[in-house]
Backbone as a ProteinNet text record, in pm:
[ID]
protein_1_A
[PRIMARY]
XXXXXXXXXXXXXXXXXXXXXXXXXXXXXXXXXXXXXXXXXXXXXXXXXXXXXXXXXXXXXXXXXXXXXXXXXXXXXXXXXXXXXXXXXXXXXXXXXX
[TERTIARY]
-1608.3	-1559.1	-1676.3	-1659.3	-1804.3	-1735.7	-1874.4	-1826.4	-1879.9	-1803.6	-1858.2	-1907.1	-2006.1	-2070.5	-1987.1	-1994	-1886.3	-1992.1	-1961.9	-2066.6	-2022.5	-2103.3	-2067.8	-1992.2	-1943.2	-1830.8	-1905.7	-1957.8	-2030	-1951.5	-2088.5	-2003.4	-1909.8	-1782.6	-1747	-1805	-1856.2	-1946.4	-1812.9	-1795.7	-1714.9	-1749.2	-1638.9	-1717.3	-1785.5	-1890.3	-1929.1	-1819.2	-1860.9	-1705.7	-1723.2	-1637.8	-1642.1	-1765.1	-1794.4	-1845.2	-1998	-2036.6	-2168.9	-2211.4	-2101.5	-2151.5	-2140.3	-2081.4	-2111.2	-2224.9	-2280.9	-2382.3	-2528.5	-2516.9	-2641.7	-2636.6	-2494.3	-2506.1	-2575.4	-2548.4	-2641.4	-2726.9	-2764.8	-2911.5	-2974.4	-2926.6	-3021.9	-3027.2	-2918.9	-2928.8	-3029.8	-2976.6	-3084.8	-3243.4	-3282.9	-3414.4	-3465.6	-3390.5	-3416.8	-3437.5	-3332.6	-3354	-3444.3	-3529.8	-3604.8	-3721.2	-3777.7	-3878.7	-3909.2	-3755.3	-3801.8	-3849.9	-3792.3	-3829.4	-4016.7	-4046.8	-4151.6	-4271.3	-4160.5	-4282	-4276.1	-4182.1	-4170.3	-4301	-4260.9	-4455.6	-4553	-4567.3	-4708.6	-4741.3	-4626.1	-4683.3	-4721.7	-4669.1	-4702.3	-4787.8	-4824.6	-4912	-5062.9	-5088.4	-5152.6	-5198.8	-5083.7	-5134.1	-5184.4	-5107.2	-5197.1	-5369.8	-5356.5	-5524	-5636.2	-5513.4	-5651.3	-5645.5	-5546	-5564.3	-5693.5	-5652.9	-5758.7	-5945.6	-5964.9	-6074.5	-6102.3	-6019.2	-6042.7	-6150.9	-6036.9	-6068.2	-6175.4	-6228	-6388.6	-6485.1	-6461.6	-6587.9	-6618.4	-6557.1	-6570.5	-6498.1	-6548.2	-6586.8	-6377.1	-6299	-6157.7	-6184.5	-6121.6	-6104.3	-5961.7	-5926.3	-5863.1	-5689	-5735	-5621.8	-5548.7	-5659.2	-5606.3	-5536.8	-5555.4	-5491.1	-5348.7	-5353.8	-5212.8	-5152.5	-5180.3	-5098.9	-5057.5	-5098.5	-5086.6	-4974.6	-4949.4	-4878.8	-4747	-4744.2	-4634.3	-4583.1	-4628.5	-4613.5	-4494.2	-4548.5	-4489.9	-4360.6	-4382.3	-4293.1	-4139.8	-4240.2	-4084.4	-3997.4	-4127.6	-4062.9	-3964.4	-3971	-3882.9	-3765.2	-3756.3	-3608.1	-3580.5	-3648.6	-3534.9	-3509.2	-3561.6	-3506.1	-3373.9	-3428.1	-3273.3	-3185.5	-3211.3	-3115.4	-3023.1	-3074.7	-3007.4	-2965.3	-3014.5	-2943	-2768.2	-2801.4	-2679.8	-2573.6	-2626.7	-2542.2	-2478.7	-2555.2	-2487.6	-2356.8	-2469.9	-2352.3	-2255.9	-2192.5	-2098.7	-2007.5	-2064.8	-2008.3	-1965.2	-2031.3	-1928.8	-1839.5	-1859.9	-1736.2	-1591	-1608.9	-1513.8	-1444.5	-1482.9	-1485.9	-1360.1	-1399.9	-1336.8	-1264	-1249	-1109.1	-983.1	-1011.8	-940.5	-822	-686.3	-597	-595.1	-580.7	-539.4	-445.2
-2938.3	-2842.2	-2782.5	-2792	-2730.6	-2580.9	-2503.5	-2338.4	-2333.9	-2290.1	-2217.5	-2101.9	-2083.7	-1953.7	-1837.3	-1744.7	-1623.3	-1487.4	-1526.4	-1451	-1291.2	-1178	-1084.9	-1012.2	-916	-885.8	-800	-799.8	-737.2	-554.4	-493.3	-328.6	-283.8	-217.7	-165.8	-80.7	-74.9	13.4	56.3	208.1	252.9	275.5	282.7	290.2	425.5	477.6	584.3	629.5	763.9	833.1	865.3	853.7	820.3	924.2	1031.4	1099.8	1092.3	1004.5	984.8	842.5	758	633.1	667.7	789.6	788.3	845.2	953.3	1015.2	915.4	819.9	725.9	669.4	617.2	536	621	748.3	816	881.9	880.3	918.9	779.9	622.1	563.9	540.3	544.3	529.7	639.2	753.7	870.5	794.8	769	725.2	596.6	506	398.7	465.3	575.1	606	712.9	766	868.2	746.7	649.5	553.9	495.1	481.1	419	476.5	632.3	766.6	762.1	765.4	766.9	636.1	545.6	414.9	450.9	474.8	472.7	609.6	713.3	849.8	772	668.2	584.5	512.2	449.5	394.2	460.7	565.3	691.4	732.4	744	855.4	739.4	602.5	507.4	512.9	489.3	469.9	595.2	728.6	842	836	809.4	831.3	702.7	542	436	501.4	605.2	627.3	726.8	840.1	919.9	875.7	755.2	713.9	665.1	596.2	502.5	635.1	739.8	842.1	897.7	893.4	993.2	830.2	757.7	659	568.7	589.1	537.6	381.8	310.4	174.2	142	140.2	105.1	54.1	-74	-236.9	-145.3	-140.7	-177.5	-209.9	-347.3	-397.6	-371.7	-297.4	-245.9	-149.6	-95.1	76.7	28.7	-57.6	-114.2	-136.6	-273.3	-318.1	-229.2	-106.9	28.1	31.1	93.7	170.2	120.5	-30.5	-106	-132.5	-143	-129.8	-7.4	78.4	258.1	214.6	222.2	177.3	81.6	-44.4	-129.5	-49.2	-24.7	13.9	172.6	260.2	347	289.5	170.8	107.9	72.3	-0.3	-59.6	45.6	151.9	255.1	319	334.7	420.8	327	143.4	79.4	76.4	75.9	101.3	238.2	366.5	475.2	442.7	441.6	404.7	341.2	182.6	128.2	208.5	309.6	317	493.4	519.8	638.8	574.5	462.7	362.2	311.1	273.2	239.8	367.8	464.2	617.9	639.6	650	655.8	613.2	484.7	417.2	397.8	402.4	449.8	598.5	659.8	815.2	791.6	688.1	691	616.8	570.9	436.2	566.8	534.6	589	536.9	606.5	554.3	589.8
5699.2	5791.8	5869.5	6034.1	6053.6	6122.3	6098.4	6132.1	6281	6369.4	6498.6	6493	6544.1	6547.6	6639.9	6619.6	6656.1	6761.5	6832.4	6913.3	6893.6	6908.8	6950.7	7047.9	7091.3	7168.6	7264.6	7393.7	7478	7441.1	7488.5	7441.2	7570.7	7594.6	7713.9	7753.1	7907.9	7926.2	8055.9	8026.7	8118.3	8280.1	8391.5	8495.6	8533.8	8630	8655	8738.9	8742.7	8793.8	8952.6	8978.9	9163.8	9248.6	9199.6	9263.4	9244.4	9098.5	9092	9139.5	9184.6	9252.8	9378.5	9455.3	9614	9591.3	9537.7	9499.9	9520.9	9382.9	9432.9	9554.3	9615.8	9729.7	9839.5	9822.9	9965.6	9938.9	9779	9802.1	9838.8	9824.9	9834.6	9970.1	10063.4	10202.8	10257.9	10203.9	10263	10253.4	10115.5	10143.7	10203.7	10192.9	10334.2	10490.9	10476.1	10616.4	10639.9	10549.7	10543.4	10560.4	10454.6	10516.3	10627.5	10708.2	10844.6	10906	10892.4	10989.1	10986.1	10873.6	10805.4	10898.6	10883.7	10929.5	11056.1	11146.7	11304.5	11328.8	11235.7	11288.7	11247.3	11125.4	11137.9	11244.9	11337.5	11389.3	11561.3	11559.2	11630.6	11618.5	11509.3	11479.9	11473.6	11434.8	11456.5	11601.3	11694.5	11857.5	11919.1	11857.9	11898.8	11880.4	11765.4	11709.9	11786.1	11802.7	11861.3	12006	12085.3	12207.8	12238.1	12114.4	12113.6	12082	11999.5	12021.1	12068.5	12165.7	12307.3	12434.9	12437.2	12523.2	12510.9	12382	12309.2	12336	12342	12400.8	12268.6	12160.3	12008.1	12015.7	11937.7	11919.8	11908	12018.1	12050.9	12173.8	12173.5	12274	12340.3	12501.3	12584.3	12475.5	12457.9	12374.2	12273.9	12208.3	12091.3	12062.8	12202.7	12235.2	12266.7	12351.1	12413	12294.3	12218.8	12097.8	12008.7	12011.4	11943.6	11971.9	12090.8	12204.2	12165.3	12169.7	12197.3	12061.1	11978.5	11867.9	11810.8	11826.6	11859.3	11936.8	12043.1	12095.1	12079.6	12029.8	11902.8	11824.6	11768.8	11629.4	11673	11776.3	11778.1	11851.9	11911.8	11977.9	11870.8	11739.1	11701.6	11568.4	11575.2	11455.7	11578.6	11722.4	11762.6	11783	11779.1	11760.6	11682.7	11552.2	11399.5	11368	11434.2	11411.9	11517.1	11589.5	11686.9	11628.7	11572.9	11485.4	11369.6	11294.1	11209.4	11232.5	11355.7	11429.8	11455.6	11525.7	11505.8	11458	11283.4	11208.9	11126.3	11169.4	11032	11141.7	11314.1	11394.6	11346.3	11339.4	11357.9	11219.3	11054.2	10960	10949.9	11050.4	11026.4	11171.9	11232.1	11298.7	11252.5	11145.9	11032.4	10978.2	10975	10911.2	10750.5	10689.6	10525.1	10510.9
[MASK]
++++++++++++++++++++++++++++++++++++++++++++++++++++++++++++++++++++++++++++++++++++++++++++++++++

């Protein structure tokens, strides 16, 4: 007679209760969207400073000031791109009948 081995019975792990899974969900959105905020003044705050040593006569190339600039620049279209989008998507969210 051969014996099968009898596995253990995983434990039930109950679900979290509705108000602490929206809870994480927007603290974690909050901080994604607090980092972008974050990266878009670095890179502000980057082109401010290669502009400013361009202007004081300190060892900043022409180019580098630009690529700064533009840089800054990207990166705040495509953060007010994605804010837009997501002004958008809670719009239309809270025009939805249930």
């Amino acid at each position: 007679m051969s014996m099968l081995g009898i596995r253990g019975v995983a434990p039930i792990i109950p679900p979290a209760p509705v108000g602490e899974a929206e809870k994480s969900t927007g603290e974690a959105f909050q901080s994604v969207f607090t980092d972008a905020i974050n990266r878009v003044e670095q890179f502000q705050l980057g082109a401010q400073q290669s502009t400013n040593r361009f202007l004081r006569g300190e060892e900043e190339e022409l180019h580098q000031v630009v690529l700064a600039g533009e840089r800054a620049d990207v990166a705040f279209e495509m953060f007010l791109g994605v804010r837009n989008k997501v002004v958008s998507a809670y719009q239309e969210i809270m025009r939805m009948q249930l």
